[in-house]
C-alpha positions in Angstrom: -27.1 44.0 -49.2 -24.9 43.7 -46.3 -21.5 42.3 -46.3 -18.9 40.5 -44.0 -15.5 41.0 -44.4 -13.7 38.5 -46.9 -10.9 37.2 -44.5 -8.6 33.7 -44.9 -10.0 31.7 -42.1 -7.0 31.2 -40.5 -6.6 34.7 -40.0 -10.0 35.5 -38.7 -9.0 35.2 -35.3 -6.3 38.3 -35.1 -9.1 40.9 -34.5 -9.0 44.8 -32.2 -11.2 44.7 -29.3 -13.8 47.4 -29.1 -11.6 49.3 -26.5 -10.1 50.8 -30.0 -13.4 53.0 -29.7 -12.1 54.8 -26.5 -9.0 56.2 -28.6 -11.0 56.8 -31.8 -11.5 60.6 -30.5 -8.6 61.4 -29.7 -7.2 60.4 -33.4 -6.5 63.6 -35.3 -9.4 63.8 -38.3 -7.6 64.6 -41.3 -8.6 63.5 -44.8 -8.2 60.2 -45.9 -8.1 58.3 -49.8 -10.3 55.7 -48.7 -12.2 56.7 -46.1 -13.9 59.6 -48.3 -13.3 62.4 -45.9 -14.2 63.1 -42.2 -18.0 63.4 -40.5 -18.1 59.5 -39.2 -20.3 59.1 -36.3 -20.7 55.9 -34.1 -23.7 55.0 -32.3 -23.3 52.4 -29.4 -25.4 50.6 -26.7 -24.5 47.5 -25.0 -21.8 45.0 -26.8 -23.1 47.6 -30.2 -21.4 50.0 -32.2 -23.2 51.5 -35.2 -20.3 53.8 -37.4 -22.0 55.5 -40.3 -21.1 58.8 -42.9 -24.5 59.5 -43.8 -27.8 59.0 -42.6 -28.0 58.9 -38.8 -31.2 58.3 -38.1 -31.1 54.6 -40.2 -28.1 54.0 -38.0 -29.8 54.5 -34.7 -32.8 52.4 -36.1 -30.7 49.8 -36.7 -28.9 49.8 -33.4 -32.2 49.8 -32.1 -33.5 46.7 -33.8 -30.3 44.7 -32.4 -30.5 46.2 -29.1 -34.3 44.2 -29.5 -33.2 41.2 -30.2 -30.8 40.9 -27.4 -33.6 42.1 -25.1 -36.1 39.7 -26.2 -33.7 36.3 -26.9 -32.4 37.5 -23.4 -36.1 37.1 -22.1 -36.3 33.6 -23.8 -32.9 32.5 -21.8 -33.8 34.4 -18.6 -30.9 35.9 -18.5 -31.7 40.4 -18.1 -28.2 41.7 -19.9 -27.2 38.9 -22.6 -23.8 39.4 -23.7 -21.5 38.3 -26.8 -18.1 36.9 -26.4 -17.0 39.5 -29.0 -18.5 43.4 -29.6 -20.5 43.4 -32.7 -20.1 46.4 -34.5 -22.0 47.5 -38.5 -20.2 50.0 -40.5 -22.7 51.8 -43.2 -20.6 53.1 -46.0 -20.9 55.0 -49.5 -18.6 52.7 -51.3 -19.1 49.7 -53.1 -18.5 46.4 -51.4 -18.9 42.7 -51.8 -22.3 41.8 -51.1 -22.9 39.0 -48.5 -24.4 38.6 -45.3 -23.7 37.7 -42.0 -21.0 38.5 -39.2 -17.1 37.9 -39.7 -15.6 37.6 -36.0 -12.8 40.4 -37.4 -10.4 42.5 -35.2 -11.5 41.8 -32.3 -15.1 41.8 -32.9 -18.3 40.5 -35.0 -17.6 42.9 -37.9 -20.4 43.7 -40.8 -19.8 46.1 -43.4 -23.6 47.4 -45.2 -24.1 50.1 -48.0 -25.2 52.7 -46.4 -29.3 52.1 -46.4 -29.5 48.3 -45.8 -30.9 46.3 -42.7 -28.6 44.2 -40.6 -29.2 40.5 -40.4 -31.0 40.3 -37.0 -31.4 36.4 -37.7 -27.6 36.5 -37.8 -27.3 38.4 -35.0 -29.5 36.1 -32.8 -27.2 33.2 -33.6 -24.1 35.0 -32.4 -26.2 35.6 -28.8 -27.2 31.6 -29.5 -23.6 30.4 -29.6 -22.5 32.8 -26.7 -25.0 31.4 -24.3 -26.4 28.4 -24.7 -25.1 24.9 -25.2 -25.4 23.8 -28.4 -29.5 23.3 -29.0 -31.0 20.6 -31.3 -30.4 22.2 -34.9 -33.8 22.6 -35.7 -34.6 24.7 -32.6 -31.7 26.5 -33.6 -32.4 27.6 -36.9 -35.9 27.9 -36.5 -35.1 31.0 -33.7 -32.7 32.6 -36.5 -35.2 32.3 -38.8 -37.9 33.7 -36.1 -35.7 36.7 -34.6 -35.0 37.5 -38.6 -38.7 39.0 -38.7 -38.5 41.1 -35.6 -39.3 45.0 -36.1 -38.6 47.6 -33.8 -39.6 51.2 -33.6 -38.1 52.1 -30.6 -40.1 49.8 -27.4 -43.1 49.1 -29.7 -41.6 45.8 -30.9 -43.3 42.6 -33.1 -42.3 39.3 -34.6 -43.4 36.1 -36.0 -44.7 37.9 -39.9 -43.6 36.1 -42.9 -40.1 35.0 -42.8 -37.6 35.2 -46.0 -37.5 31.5 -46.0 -39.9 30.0 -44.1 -39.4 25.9 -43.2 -41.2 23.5 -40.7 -38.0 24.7 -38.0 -39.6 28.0 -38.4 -43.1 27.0 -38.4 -42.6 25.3 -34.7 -40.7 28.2 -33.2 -43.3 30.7 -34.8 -45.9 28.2 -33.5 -44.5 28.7 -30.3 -43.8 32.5 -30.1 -47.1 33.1 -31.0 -49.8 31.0 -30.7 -52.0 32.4 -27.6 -51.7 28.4 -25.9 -47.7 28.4 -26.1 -46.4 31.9 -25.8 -46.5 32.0 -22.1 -44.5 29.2 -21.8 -42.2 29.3 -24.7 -39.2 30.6 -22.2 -39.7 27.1 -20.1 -39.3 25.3 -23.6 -36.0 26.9 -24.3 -34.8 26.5 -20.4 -35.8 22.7 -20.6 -33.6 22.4 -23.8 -30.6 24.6 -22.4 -30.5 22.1 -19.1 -30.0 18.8 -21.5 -33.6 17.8 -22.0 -34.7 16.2 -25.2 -37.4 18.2 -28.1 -39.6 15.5 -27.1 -39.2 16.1 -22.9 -39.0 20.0 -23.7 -42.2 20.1 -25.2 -44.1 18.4 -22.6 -42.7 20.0 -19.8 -43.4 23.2 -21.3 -46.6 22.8 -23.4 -48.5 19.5 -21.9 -49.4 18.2 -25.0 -47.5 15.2 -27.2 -45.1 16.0 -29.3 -47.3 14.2 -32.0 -50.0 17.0 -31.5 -47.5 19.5 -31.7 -46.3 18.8 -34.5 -49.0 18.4 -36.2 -49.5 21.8 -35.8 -46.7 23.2 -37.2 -46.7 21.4 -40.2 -50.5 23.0 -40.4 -49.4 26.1 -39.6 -46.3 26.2 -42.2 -49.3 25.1 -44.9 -51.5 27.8 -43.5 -49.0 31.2 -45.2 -51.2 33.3 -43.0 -48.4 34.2 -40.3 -49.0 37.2 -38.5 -46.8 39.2 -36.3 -47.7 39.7 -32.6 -46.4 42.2 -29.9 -43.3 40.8 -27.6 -41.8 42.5 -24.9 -39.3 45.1 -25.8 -36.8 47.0 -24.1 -38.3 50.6 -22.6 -35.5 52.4 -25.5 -35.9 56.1 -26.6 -33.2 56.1 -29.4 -32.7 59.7 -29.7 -32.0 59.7 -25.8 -30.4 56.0 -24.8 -28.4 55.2 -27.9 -24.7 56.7 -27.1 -23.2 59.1 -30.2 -19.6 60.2 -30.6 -17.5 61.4 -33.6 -15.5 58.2 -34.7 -12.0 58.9 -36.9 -12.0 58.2 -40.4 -8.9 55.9 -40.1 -10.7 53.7 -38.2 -13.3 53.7 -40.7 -11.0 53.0 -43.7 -9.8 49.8 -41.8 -12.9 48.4 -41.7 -14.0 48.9 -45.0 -10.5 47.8 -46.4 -11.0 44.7 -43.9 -14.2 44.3 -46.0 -12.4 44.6 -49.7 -9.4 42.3 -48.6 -10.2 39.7 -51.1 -12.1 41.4 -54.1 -9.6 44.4 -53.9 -6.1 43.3 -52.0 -4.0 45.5 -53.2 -6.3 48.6 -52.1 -6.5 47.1 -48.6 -2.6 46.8 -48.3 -2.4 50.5 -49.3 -5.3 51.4 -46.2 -3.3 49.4 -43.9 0.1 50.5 -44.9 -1.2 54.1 -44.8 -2.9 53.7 -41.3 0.8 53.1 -40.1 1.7 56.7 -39.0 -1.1 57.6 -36.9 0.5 55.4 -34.3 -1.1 54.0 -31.6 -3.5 50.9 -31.5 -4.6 52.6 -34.8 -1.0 51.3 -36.1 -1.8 48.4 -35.0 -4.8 48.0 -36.8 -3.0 48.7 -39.7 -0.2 45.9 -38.9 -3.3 43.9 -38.6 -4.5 44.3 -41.7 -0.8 43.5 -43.2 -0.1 40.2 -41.8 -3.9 39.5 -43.2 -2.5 40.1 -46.4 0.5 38.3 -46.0 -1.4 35.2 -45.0 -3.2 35.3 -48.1 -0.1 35.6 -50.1 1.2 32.2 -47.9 4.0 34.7 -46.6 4.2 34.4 -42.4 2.4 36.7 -40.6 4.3 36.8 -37.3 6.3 39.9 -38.2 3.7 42.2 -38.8 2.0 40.5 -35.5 4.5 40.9 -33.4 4.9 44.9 -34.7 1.0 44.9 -33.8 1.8 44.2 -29.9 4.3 46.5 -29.7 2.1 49.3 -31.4 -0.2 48.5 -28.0 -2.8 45.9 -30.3 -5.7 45.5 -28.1 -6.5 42.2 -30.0 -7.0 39.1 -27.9 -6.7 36.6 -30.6 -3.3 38.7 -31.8 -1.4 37.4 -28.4 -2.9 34.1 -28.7 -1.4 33.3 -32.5 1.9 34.8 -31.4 2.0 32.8 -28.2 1.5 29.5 -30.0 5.0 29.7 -31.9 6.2 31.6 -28.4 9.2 29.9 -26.2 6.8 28.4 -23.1 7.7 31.6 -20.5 6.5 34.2 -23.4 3.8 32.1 -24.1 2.1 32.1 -20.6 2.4 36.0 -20.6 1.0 36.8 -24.1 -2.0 34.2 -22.9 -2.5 35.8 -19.7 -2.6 39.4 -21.6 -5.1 37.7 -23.8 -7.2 36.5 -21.3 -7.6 40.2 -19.3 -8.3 41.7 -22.7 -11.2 39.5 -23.3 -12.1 36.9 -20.2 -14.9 35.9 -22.0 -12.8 34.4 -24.8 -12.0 30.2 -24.0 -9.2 29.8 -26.2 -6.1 31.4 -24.4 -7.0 28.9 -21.5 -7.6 26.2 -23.7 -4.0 26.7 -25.4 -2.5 27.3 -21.6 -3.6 23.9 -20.9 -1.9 22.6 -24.0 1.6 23.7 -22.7 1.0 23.1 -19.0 2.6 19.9 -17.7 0.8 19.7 -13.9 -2.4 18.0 -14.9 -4.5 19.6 -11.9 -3.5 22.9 -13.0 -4.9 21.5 -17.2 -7.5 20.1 -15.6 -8.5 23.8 -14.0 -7.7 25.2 -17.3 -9.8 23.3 -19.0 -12.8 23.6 -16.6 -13.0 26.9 -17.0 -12.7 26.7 -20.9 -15.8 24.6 -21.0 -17.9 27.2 -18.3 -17.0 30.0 -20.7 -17.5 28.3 -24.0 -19.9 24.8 -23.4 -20.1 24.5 -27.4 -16.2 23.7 -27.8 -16.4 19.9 -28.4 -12.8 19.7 -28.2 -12.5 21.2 -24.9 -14.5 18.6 -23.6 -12.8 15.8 -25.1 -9.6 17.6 -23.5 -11.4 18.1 -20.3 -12.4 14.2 -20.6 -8.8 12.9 -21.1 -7.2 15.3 -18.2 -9.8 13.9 -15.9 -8.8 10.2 -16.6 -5.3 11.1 -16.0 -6.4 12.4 -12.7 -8.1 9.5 -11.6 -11.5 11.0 -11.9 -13.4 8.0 -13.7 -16.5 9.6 -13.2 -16.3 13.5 -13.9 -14.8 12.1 -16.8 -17.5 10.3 -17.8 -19.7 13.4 -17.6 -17.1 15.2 -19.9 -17.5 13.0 -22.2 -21.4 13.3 -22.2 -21.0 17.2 -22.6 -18.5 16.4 -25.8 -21.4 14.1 -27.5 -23.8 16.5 -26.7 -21.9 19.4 -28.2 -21.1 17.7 -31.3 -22.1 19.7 -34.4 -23.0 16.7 -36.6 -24.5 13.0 -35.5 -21.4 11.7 -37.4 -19.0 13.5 -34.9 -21.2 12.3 -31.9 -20.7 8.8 -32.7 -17.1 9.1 -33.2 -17.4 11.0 -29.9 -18.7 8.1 -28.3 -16.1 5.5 -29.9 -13.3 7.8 -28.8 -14.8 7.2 -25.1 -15.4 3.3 -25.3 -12.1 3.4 -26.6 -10.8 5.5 -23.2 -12.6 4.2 -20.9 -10.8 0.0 -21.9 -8.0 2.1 -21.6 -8.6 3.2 -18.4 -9.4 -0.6 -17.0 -6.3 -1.9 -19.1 -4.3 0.4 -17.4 -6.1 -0.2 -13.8 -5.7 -4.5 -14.5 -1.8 -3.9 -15.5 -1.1 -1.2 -12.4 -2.9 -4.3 -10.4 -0.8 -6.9 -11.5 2.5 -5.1 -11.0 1.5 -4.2 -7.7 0.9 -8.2 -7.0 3.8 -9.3 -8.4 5.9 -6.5 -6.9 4.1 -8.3 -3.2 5.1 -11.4 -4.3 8.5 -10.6 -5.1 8.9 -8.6 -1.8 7.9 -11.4 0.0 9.8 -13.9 -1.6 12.9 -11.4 -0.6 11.8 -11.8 3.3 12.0 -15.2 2.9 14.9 -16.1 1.0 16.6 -13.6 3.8 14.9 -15.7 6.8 16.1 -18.9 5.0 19.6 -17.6 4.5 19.1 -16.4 8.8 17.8 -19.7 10.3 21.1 -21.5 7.9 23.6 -19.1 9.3 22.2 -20.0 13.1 22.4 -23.2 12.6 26.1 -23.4 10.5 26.4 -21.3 14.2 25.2 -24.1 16.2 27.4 -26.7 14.7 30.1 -24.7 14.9 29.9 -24.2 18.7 29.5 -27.8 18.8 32.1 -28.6 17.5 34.3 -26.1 19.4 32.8 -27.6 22.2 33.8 -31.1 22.2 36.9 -31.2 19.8 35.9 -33.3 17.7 35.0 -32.6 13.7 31.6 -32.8 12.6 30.6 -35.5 10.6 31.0 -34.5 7.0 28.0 -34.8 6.1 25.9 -33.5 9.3 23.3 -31.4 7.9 19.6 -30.9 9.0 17.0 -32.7 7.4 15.4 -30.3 5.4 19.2 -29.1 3.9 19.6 -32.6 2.2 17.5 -31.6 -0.9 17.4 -28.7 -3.1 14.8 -25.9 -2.1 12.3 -24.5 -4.7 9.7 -21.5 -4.2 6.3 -21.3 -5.0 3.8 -19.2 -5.4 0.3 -19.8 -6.0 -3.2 -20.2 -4.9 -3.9 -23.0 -1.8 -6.8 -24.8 -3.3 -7.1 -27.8 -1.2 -6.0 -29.4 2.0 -5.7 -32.7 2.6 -6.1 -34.0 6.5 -4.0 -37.0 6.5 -3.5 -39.5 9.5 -0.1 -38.5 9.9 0.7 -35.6 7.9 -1.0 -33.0 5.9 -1.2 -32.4 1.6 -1.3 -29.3 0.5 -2.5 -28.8 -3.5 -1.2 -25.3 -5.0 -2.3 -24.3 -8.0 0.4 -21.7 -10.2 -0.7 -19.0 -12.3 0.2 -21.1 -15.2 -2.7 -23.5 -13.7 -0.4 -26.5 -12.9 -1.5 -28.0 -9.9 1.3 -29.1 -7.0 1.3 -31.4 -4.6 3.2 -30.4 -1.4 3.7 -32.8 2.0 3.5 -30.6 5.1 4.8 -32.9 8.3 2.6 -31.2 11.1 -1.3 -30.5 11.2 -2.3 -27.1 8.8 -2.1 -23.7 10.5 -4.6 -21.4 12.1 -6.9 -20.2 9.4 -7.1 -23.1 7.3 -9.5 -25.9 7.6 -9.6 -29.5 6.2 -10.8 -29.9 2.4 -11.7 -27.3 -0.8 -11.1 -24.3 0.4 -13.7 -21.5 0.0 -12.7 -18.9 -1.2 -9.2 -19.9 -2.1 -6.3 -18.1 -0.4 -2.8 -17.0 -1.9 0.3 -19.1 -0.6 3.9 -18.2 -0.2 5.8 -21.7 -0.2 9.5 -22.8 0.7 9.5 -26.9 0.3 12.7 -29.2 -0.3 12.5 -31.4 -3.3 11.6 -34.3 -1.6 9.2 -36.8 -4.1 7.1 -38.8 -1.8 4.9 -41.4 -4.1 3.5 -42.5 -1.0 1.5 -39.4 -0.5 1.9 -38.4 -4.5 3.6 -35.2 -3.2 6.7 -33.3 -5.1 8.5 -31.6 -1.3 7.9 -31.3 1.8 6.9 -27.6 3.1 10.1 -25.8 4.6 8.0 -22.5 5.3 4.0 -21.2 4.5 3.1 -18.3 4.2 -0.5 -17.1 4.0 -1.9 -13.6 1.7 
């Protein structure tokens, strides 16, 4: 059996890029307690590294069998040289190690640690290509092509899938259907191209196949019944192992962190002493080892950070290593341990995604973000992110479209809906905010223009207080005490509102006003209505601005007469 290393899960992330491999021989060989001596060899093609102490020609068949799969999934997803957002590297050791399958993503790479004579998971290994390019696919497709790629054999370019699968399902049935079957194999890369662009099973399948999805699947549940599944040829890469697959001597240090990465849980205090003995070889081999130690303190609940820190300056060439220190990191640190991160693995989303976190410019989030989502189009929470910055910037409808993305990359149907709640829920934000931005704007009109014409009031009073007074200076004589202009003998009032009707009188003209409050008022203007305004209801209704003195007529059933009108 093969096994994955047994890491806390918060820890997973602080991994060694596979740039470590480009020190490895120049590491001094000597004997080591838990590596079992020297003679490792590493085998590597592509984003592979195979390391091995024993048998290297099981090595290089097993490199050979990944190298298919990326070939032939890379086929499916037209794309010629699929790559992996981390290395993926298989160490084959003599000692005993907790059996498990799969990939761990461990220092700085998908790390899986065998028994020397096992075969790597190559269903596994087509999810890790799945997830690194491809939005997320309906699950069934999904784990039908793990289940598919898990019966691919390779002996060199001769390669074959689609034989009995370990546990076969009605997922695997269609995709084997599909791979396969003489009427859908020629068209089975359209199918998966349909689905990577957003198109539903049921659209995917027509577009690629021409028949309903009814028929279809009909014939995958007859072909799951049928147990007589028999692999066909596929396209492999032109590959001469002995000639294409790189081979170099690898140091045994390096070795013994791996496997002590892989004995962390079931053996803790014989990792510690690998890592703590790794110390003196210096180097990003030291910090491999420092690595390893804040592992273990994170399983004893101690902090980390110390031995992280100690990593970076032993030269750790660990993306996710700068990326946990910059998240407790005063903001100017921070930036710079996320920038490192980013040029040590551009592929990686997270150190923008974090970036964007502590960034106050929206644009510059909103950039941030963008790119998070090119490099990593599964990150649900990305999207959202993406989503919310987008709002901010007034971008209603690339917002939108985030949104979509966010549902669509949601793992479960649960967190979909929620998905979709948490957008209703923004988007009556969004018009809330727009409808309260709108009315302060209005009222802030209104106010402004009530200023202008309390100031043209306060104007026209002082010209005429002028008037008098030159009168007065004129004749000699005092003004009457009580010599005011008509309008001046009542209190003034302002009004705002909506003109609703006006009302051509035989001497005068009614104006009706309604407030916001809906009252309606009645106001007596003493000359025919202005330009603009005709006689009756007025369609559509226009917004009024009114000066009037308190002036009751009953006569006309008016409360003033109009001092000044404004139309809006």
């Amino acid at each position: 059996m093969c096994t994955v290393t047994a890491v806390p899960a918060s820890w997973s992330r602080f991994s060694l890029s596979l740039a470590l491999v480009a020190f490895s021989a120049t590491l001094i060989a000597r004997p080591h307690p838990f590596s079992h001596g020297s003679g490792w060899k590493e085998l590597s093609i592509g984003p592979f590294s195979v390391d091995t102490q024993g048998d290297i020609d099981q090595a290089r068949h097993e490199l050979t069998q990944m190298e298919q799969v990326r070939w032939v999934l890379g086929g499916l997803l037209e794309t010629q040289d699929l790559e992996s957002t981390w290395p993926i590297r298989v160490v084959f050791t003599k000692e005993e190690v907790p059996p498990q399958n799969g990939f761990e993503l461990q220092n700085g790479q998908y790390l899986l640690v065998c028994r020397q004579g096992t075969q790597v998971p190559l269903g596994a290994l087509a999810g890790i290509f799945l997830d690194a390019n491809t939005p997320r696919l309906p699950a069934e497709v999904e784990s039908g092509l793990r289940e598919l790629f898990s019966t691919l054999q390779a002996h060199g370019s001769r390669v074959t899938w689609g034989g009995a699968p370990a546990h076969p399902d009605l997922a695997w049935a269609r995709m084997q259907l599909f791979a396969t079957s003489f009427d859908y194999r020629a068209t089975f890369h359209i199918f998966l191209a349909s689905l990577k662009s957003g198109s539903t099973m049921r659209a995917a399948e027509t577009n690629a196949f021409a028949k309903p999805q009814a028929d279809l699947e009909r014939e995958a549940k007859a072909n799951l019944a049928s147990h007589n599944w028999q692999p066909v040829s596929v396209s492999g890469r032109p590959l001469n192992p002995k000639r294409d697959l790189g081979e170099q001597p690898m140091a045994p240090e390096l070795a013994a962190v791996y496997i002590a990465d892989a004995q962390l849980r079931s053996k803790p205090n014989f990792a510690e002493g690998t890592f703590k003995s790794v110390l003196s070889a210096g180097g990003t081999t030291a910090a491999l080892g420092y690595e390893g130690l804040a592992q273990v303190a994170e399983l004893e609940k101690r902090d980390p950070l110390p031995f992280l820190e100690k990593a970076i300056a032993a030269g750790s060439r660990s993306a996710p290593v700068y990326v946990a220190v910059a998240q407790t990191a005063p903001p100017a640190r921070a930036f710079a341990l996320l920038k490192t991160a980013s040029q040590l693995n551009p592929r990686w989303a997270k150190p923008l995604a974090v970036e964007a976190g502590l960034t106050a410019d929206l644009h510059r989030r909103e950039k941030l973000l963008t790119k998070a989502v090119e490099l990593d189009p599964r990150a649900t929470g990305y999207w959202i992110e993406l989503a919310k910055a987008e709002t901010a910037n007034g971008e209603a409808t690339a917002a939108e479209g985030s949104w979509l993305r966010a549902e669509q990359s949601a793992p479960t149907q649960a967190k979909a809906a929620h998905i979709h709640q948490m957008q209703a829920a923004s988007e009556q934000q969004r018009l809330n905010d727009e409808e309260a931005a709108a009315r302060r704007a209005q009222n802030a009109a209104v106010e402004a223009d009530e200023q202008a014409q309390d100031a043209q009031m306060a104007r026209i009073q002082a010209a005429e207080k002028a008037a008098n007074q030159a009168v007065t200076d004129a004749e000699g004589d005092a003004p009457p005490e009580k010599a005011v202009p008509w309008n001046a003998a009542f209190p003034h009032k302002k009004l705002a509102g909506t003109l609703t009707v006006v009302d051509c009188l035989h001497t005068a003209t009614r104006l009706s006003v309604k407030r916001r409050n809906g009252e309606t008022v009645r106001l007596l203007l003493r000359n025919r209505p202005p330009d603009g305004l005709v006689c009756g209801p007025q369609r559509p209704t226009r917004q009024v601005s009114i000066v009037y003195a308190v002036e009751p007529d009953h006569s006309f059933r008016t409360a003033g007469t109009v001092v000044s009108l404004r139309l809006r």
